[in-house]
C-alpha positions in Angstrom: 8.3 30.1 3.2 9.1 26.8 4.3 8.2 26.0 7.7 8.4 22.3 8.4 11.1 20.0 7.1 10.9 16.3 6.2 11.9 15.5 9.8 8.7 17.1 11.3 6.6 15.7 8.6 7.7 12.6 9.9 7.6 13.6 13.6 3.9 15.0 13.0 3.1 12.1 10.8 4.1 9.7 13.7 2.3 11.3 16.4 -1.3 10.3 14.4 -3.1 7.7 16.2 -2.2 3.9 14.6 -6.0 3.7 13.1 -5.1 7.1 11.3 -2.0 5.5 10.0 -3.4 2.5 8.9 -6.3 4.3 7.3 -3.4 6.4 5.8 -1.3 2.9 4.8 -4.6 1.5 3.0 -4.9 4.9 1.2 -1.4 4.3 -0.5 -2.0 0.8 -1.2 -5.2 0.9 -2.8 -4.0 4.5 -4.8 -0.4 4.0 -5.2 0.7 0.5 -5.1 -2.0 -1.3 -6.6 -2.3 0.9 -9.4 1.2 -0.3 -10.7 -0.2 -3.5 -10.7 -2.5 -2.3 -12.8 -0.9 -0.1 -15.2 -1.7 -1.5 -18.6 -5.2 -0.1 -17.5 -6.0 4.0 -18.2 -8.1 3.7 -14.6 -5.1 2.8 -12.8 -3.1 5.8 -14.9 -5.2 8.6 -14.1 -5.6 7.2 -10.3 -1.4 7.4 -10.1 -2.0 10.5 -12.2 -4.1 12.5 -9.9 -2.5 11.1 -6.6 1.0 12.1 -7.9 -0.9 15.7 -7.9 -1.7 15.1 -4.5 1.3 14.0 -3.0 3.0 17.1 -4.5 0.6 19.6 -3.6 0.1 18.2 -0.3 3.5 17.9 0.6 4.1 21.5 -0.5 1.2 22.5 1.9 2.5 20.6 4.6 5.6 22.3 4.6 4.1 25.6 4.7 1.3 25.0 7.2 2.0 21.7 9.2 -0.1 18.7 9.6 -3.5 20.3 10.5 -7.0 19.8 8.8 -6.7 22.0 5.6 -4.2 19.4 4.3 -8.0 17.6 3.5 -7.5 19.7 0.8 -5.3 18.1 -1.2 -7.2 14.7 -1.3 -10.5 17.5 -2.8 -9.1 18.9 -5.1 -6.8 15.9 -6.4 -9.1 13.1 -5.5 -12.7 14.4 -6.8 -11.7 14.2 -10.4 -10.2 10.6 -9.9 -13.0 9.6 -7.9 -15.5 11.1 -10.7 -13.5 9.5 -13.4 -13.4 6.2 -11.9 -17.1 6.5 -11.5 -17.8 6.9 -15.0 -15.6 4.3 -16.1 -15.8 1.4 -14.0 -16.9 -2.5 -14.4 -20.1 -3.5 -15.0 -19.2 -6.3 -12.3 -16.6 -7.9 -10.3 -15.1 -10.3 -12.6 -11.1 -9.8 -12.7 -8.8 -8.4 -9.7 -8.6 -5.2 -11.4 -12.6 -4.9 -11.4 -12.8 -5.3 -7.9 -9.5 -2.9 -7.2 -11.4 -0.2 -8.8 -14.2 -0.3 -6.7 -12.2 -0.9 -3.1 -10.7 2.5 -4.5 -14.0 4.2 -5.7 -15.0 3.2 -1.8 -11.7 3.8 -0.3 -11.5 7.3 -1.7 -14.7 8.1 -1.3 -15.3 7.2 2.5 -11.5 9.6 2.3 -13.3 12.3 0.4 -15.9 12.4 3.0 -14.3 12.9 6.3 -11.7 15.6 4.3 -14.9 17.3 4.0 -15.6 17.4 7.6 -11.9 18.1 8.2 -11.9 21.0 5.9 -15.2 22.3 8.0 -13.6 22.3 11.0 -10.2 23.7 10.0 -12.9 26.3 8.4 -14.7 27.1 12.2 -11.1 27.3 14.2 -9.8 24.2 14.6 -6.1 24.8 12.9 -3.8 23.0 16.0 -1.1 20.5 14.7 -2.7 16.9 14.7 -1.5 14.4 16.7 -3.7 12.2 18.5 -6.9 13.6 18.1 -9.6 11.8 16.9 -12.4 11.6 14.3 
């Protein structure tokens, strides 16, 4: 069932151009390691919530299928109810460093939720190669 072990996650994972990684290294900061700054907050909860969902589903996939563009996903279906949530609940303005982290990750996840859309699309018309090095 299992095709790809953690070594070839990390191989594949490796192989992404460094603006993919840091786009990838932002994602985790603003949805993982900020959050636990902000815990005391039920915005920063359901954010860790929902991306715990998606680091275990899309590991899961990963293993089955490889990095390739259906991984999008995972972000989706995991992300779209965060992102929803978040909308609905935050600040009324930028007052407090937890104000302005939930926008930079209403932003961040929605500039994320857009190109896994177009990711998605084109894993949907052929495009299913292992990543590495390609580009946006």
């Amino acid at each position: 069932m299992f095709k790809y072990g953690l070594s070839d996650m990390v191989s594949q994972a490796l192989d992404l151009p460094p603006y993919v990684l840091g786009w990838l290294a932002w994602l985790v900061a603003v949805t993982v390691i900020a959050p636990i700054f902000f815990i005391r907050h039920r915005e920063a909860r359901v954010v860790l919530y929902w991306q715990a969902a998606n680091a275990a589903f899309g590991l899961a996939l990963w293993s089955v299928v490889g990095l390739v563009r259906l991984l999008s996903l995972s972000h989706v279906l995991f992300w779209t109810p965060a992102v929803i949530y978040l909308s609905q609940h935050r600040p009324e303005r930028r007052q407090t460093l937890f104000d302005t982290w939930v926008y930079l990750a209403l932003i961040s996840m929605g500039i994320s939720l857009a190109l896994d859309v177009v990711e998605l699309v084109r894993y949907a018309s052929g495009a299913r190669e292992l990543l590495g090095g390609y580009s946006l």
